[in-house]
C-alpha positions as CSV (number, residue, x, y, z in Angstrom):
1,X,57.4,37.6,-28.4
2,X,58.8,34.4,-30.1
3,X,60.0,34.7,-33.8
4,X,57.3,34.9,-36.6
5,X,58.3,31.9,-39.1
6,X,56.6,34.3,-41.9
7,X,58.4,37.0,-40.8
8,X,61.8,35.4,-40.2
9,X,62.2,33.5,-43.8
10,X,60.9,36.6,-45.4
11,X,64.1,38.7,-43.7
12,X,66.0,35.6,-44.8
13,X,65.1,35.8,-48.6
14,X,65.5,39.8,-48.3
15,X,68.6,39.5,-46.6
16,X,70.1,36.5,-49.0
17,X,69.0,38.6,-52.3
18,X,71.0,41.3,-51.2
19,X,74.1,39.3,-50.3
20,X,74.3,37.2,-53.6
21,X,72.6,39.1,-56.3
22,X,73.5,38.0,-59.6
23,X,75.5,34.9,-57.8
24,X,77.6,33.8,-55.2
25,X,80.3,34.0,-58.1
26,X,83.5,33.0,-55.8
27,X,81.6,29.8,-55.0
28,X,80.1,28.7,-58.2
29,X,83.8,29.3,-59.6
30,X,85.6,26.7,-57.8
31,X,83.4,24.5,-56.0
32,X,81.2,22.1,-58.1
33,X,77.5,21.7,-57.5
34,X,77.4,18.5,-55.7
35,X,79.8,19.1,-53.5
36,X,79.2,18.3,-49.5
37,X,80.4,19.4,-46.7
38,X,80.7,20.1,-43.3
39,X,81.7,23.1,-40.7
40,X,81.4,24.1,-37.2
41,X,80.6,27.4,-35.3
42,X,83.4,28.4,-33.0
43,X,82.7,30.8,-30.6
44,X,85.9,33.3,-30.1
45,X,84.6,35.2,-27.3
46,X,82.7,34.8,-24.4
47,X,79.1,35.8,-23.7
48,X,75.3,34.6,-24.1
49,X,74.5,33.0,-27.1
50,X,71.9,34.0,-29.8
51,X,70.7,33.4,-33.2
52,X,70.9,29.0,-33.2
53,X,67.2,29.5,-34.6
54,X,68.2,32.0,-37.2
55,X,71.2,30.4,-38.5
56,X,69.0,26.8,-38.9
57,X,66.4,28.6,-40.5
58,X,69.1,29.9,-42.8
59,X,70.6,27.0,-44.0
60,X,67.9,24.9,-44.5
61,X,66.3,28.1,-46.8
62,X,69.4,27.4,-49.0
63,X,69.2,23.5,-48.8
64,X,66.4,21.5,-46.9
65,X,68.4,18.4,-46.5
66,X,71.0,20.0,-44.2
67,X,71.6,18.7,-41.1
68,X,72.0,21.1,-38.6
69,X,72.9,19.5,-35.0
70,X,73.2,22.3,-32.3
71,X,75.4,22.0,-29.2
72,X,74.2,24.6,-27.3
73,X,71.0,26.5,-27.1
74,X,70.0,29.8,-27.4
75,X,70.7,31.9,-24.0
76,X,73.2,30.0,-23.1
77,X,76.4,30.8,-21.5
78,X,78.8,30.7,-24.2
79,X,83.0,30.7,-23.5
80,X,86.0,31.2,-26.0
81,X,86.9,27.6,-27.6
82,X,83.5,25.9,-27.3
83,X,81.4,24.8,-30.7
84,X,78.0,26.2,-30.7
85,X,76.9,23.7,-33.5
86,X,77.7,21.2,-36.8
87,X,76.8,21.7,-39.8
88,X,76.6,19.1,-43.3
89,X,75.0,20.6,-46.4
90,X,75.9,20.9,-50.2
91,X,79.3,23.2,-50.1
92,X,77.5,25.9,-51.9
93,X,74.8,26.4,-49.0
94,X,77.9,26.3,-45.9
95,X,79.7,28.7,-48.8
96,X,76.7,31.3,-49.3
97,X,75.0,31.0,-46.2
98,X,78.3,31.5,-43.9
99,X,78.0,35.5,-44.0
100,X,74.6,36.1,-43.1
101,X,74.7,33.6,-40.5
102,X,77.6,35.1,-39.0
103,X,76.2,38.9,-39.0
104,X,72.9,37.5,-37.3
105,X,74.7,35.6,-34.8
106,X,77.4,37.6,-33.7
107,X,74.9,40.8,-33.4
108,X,72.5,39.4,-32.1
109,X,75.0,37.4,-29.5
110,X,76.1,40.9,-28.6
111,X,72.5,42.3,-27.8
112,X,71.6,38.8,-25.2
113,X,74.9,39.6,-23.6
114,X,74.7,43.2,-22.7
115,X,70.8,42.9,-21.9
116,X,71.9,39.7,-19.6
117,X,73.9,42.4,-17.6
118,X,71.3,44.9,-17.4
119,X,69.1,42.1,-16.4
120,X,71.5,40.7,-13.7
121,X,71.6,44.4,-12.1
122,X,67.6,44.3,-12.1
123,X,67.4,41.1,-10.5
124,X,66.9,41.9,-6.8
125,X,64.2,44.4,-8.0
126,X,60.7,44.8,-9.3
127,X,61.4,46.8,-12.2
128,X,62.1,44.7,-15.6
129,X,64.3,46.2,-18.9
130,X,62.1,46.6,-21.8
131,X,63.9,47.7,-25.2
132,X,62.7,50.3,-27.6
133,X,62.3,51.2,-31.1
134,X,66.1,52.3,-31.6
135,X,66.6,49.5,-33.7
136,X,68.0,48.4,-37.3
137,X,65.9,49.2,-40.2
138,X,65.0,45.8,-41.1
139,X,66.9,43.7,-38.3
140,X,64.7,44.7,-35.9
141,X,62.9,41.0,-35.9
142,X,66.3,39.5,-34.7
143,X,67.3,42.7,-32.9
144,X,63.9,42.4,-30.4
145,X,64.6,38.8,-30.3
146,X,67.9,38.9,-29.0
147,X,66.6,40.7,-26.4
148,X,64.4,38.2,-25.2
149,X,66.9,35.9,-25.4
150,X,69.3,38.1,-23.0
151,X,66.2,38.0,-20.6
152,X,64.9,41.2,-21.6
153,X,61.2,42.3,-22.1
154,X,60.0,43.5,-25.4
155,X,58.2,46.6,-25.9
156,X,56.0,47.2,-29.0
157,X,57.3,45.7,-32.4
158,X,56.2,48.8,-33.9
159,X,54.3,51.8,-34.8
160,X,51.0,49.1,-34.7
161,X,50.9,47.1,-31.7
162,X,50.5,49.8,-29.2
163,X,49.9,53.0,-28.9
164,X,52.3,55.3,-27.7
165,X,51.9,58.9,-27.8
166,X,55.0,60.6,-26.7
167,X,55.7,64.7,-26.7
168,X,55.4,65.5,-30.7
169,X,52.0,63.7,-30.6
170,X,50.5,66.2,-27.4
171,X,52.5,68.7,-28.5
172,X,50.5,68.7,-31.7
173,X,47.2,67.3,-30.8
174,X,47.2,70.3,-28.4
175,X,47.2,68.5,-24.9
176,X,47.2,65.2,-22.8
177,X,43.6,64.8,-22.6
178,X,43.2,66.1,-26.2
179,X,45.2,63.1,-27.5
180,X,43.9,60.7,-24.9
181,X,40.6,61.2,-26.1
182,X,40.9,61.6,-29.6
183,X,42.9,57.9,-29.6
184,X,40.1,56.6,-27.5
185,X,37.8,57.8,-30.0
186,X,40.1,55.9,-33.0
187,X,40.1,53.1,-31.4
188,X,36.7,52.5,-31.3
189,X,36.1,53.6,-34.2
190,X,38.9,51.0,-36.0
191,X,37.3,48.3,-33.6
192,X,41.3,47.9,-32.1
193,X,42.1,46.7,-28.7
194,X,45.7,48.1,-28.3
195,X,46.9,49.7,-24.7
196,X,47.9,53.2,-24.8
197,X,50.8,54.4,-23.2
198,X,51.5,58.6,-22.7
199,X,55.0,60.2,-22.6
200,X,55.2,63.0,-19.5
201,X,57.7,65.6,-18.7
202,X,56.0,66.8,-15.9
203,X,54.1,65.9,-12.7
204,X,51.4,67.9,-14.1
205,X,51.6,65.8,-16.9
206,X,51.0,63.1,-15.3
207,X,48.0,64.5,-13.2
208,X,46.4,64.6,-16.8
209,X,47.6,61.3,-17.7
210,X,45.7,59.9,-14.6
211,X,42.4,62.3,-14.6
212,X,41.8,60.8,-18.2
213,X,41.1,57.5,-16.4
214,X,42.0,55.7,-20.3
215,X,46.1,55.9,-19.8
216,X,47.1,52.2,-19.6
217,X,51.5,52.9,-19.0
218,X,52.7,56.4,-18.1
219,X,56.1,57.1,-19.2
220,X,58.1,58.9,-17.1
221,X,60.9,60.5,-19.4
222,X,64.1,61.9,-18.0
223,X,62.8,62.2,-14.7
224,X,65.3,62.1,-11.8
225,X,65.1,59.3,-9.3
226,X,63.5,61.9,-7.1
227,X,61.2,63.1,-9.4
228,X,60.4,59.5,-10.1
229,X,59.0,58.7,-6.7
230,X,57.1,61.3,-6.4
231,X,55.6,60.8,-9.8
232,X,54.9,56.9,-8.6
233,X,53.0,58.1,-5.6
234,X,50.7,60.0,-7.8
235,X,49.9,57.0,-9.5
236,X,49.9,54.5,-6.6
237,X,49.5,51.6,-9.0
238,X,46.5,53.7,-11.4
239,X,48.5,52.5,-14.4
240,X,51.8,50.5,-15.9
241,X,54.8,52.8,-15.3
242,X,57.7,53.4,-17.3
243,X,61.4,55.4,-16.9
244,X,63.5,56.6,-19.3
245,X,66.3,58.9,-20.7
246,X,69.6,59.0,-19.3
247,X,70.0,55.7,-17.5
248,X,72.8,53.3,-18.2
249,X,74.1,50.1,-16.4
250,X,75.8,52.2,-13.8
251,X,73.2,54.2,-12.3
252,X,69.9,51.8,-13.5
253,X,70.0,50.4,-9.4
254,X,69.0,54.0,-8.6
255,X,65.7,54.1,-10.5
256,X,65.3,50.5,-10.1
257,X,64.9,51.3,-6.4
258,X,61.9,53.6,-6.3
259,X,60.0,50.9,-8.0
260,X,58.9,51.8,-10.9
261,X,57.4,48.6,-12.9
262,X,59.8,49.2,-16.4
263,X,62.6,50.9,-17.3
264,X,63.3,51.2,-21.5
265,X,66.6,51.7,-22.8
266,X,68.1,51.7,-26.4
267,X,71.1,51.4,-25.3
268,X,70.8,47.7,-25.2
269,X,70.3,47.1,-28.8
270,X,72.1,50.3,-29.8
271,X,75.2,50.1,-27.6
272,X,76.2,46.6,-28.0
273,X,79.1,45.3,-29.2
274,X,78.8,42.0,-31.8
275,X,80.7,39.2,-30.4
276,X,83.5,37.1,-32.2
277,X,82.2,34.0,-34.0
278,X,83.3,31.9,-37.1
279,X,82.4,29.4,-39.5
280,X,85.2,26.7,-40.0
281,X,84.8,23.6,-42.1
282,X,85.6,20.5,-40.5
């Protein structure tokens, strides 16, 4: 999923009222109002680059006659000492806008890069790396992109694109096919075309999944590799399938190779590390 325009300048005017408040006071102390300028991105570490998008959109929220000329592209490799792009704008808009510019592409550099890794690992195989929900409340636009950019897949944005019923949702609809069939029934009801996907624990579980004939993904959570094939071999290609819990970078090759079709991990949002970038005016 590319970014929403609505969606991104919306997080940019939340993100910029919470950053300036009453006024980006240090600025409109010393610097007068129509002052220009001009500043580069170095890039301090190496890595894949993300966020060029976001920090243009940014800029030209807080001025629309900034020029913003990028050097590199998003995805790209990215090494220590390179310039990622220029920047000329009224002082004021480099001033305000250098923060939250910095926080969306340093984090979001950090996401591309580790999902770049799992992606390299997943290369000679079938299955692809989807990321999750685990996300920042209200960063989770940029978060999911970031992803993409890495080379990852996104799953569902959120709670409304897709149905997922995982084990508190059987647990308390009373069953598998209980809560197949009562989302079947929601669905047409609401008029919604949205796949439905069903957390198992168990090869039984997915037994249900399967007679329900309406299970479009079956998640196979914290399943061993083991278990995995067998599971896979039940569904001989009945629906979308789906590992998780448990797997990191080091042992991903092992589930990767029983060929299950996706494997979701939090870890690559959750576990990355923001890389080292900085405004500098030129």
């Amino acid at each position: 999923m590319a970014l929403d325009p609505t969606a991104l300048s919306a997080f940019i005017t939340s993100a910029l009222a919470e950053d300036i408040g009453s006024g980006d006071h240090s600025t409109l102390a010393c610097i007068p109002a129509s002052a220009r300028g001009k500043a580069q991105l170095k890039i301090k570490e190496d890595g894949i680059l993300a966020g060029m998008e976001v920090a243009e959109a940014i800029f030209r929220h807080l001025d629309a006659s900034a020029i913003f000329t990028p050097l590199k592209k998003d995805g790209d490799t990215m090494q220590k000492g390179e310039v990622a792009f220029t920047i000329e704008a009224s002082v004021h808009t480099l001033l305000t806008g250098e923060r939250l510019v910095l926080n969306c592409m340093q984090r979001m550099s950090g996401i591309a890069t580790l999902t770049h890794q799992y992606v390299q690992v997943l290369k000679p195989y079938h299955t692809r790396i989807l990321d999750t929900r685990k996300t920042t409340p209200n960063f989770r636009l940029l978060e999911k992109e970031a992803v993409r950019i890495g080379g990852g897949t996104n799953h569902r944005m959120g709670l409304y694109d897709m149905i997922m019923l995982k084990d508190n949702h059987v647990d308390f609809a009373g069953g598998i096919p209980q809560a197949v069939a009562r989302t079947v029934e929601y669905l047409q009801a609401h008029h919604l075309d949205l796949k439905i996907e069903v957390e198992t624990r168990t090869l039984e579980d997915v037994k249900q999944c399967l007679a329900t004939g309406k299970v479009d993904r079956i998640m196979l959570d914290n399943y061993t590799p083991d278990q995995l094939r067998e599971a896979l071999q039940l569904i001989k290609g009945q629906a979308e399938t789906e590992a998780s819990g448990g797997i990191t970078l080091e042992n991903i090759v092992t589930y990767a190779q029983t060929g299950v079709d996706y494997i979701s991990a939090g870890a690559i949002i959750h576990h990355a590390v923001s890389l080292d970038l900085s405004l500098k005016a030129m």
